[in-house]
N, C-alpha and C positions, 0 to 999 in steps of 0.2 A: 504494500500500500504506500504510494507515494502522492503528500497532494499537491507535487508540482506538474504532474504528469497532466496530459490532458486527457488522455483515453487509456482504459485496459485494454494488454493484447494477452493474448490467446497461451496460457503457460506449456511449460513440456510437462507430458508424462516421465512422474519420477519414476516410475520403471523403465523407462526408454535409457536403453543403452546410445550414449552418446561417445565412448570411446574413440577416436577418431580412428579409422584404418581399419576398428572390427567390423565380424562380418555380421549381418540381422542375427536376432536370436532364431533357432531353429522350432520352426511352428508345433513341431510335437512335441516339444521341451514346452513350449509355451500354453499349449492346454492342457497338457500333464498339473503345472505348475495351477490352469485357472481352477481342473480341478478341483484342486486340494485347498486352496482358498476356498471356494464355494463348498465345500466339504465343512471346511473350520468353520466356520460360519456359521452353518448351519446346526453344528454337534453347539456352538457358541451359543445360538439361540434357545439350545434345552437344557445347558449345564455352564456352572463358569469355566475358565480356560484352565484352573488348574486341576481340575476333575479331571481331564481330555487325556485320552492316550492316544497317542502315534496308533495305535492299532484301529481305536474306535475314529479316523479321519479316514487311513488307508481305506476301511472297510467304505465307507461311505463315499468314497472318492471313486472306486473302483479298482487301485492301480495294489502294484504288491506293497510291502514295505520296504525292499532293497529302492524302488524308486522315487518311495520317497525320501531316504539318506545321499541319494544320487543330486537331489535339487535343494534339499536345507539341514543344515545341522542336526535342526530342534524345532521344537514346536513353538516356540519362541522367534524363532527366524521365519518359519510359517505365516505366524498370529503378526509380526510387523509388516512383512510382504503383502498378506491380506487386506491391511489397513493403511496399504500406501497411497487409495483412492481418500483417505482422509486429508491426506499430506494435501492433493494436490486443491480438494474443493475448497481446503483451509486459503490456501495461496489464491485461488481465483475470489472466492467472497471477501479475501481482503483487498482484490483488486476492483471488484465489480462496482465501476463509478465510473463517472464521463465528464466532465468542466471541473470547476473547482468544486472540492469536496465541503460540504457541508454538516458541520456539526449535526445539528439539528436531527440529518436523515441519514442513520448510516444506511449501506446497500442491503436490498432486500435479501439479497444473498445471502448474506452473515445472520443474521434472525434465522434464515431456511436451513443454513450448515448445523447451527448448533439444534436447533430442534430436532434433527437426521440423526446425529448422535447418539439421541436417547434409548432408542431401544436398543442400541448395542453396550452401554455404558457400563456396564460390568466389563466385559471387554475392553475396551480403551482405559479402564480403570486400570488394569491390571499391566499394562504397558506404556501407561501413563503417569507417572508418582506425583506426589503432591510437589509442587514445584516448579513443576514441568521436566521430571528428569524422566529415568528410564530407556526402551529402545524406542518407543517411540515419538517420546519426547527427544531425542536427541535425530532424529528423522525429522521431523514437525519444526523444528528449528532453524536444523541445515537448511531446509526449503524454505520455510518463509526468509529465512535471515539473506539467501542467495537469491530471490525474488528484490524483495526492496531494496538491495545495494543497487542490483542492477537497473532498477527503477530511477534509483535518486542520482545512478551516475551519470545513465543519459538525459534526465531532467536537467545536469550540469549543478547541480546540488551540493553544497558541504560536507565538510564530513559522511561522504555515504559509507564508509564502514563501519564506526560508530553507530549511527542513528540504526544502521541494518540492524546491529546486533542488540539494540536494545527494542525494537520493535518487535523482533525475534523471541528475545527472552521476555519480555512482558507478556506478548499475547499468548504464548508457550506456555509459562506460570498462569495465568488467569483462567486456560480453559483448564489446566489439570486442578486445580484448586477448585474449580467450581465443578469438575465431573466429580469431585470427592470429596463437596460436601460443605465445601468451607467458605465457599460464596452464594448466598441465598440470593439465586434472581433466575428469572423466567429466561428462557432462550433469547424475547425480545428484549429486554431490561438489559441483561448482557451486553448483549451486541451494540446497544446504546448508550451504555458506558465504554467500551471498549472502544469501538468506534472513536470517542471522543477523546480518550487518553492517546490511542494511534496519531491523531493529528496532532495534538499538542505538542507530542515527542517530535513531530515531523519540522514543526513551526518554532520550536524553541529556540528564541534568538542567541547567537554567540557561542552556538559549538564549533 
């Protein structure tokens, strides 16, 4: 989120390998993998994540279990992979705006992201720690904090590594703080305070 910018453009998918020289992922690696996300998910929606075995995903996925040690570690590596469509809606409802940003109206976006959240939130709880730490808080970071540098720097903005990385760690902290518990407010409430500290940080004279 940058409010020098005059328009959102269109983020990458953080699974998109951008390696320069590699070659595409290979397409039955990649439904192997959608699988077993759709898999987690779904064992995610009838139990928390640390009930879950490697067996009860395989089975529901369809694939052996040699293939699933073939594409992740751990169910942990799994459960963040899964939730890297968080990363990226997180990065776009912070961008979803067009002229100068206005306090007043954050993007309808950002109200929509965090109310999406909820029915998995025992899940993102559990790879999200109070703070914003964890793996997928340290995902959710990388990407916002690499979104707004790159915002404020062709905006020709100040300090854009700074300001990235506190935008970064702020809305980072705010959502895992309030998926657990410790900030009392509605999806839209949030997104309406959030929103307004985002710009403040952005507008802060003299960094």
């Amino acid at each position: 989120m940058s409010p020098d910018r005059g328009a959102a453009r269109t983020p990458e998918d953080p699974r998109a390998d951008r390696t320069p020289g590699r070659a595409p992922e290979d397409p039955r690696a990649a439904r192997t993998r959608a699988r077993l996300r759709e898999a987690l998910l779904a064992e995610c929606a009838e139990q928390p994540l640390a009930a879950i075995g490697v067996a009860a995903v395989v089975r529901r996925a369809g694939v052996g279990r040699a293939t699933f040690y073939v594409h992740y570690a751990d169910l942990e590596a799994l459960a963040v992979d899964a939730c890297a469509d968080v990363v990226r809606e997180a990065v776009d409802a912070l961008h979803a705006w067009r002229g100068l940003p206005d306090p007043a109206a954050p993007p309808p976006a950002l109200g929509a992201f965090l109310a999406a959240l909820l029915p998995h939130a025992d899940l993102y709880r559990s790879l999200l720690t109070p703070g914003g730490g964890g793996p997928l808080g340290q995902v959710l970071h990388r990407g916002l904090r690499e979104r707004s540098r790159t915002e404020r720097t062709l905006a020709g903005a100040p300090q854009a590594d700074l300001v990235a990385s506190m935008v970064a760690g702020a809305f980072t902290a705010l959502l895992a703080d309030w998926l657990h518990g410790s900030i009392d407010a509605t999806p839209a409430d949030l997104a309406a305070r959030t929103w307004r500290l985002l710009i403040s940080l952005h507008r802060t004279p003299g960094l």
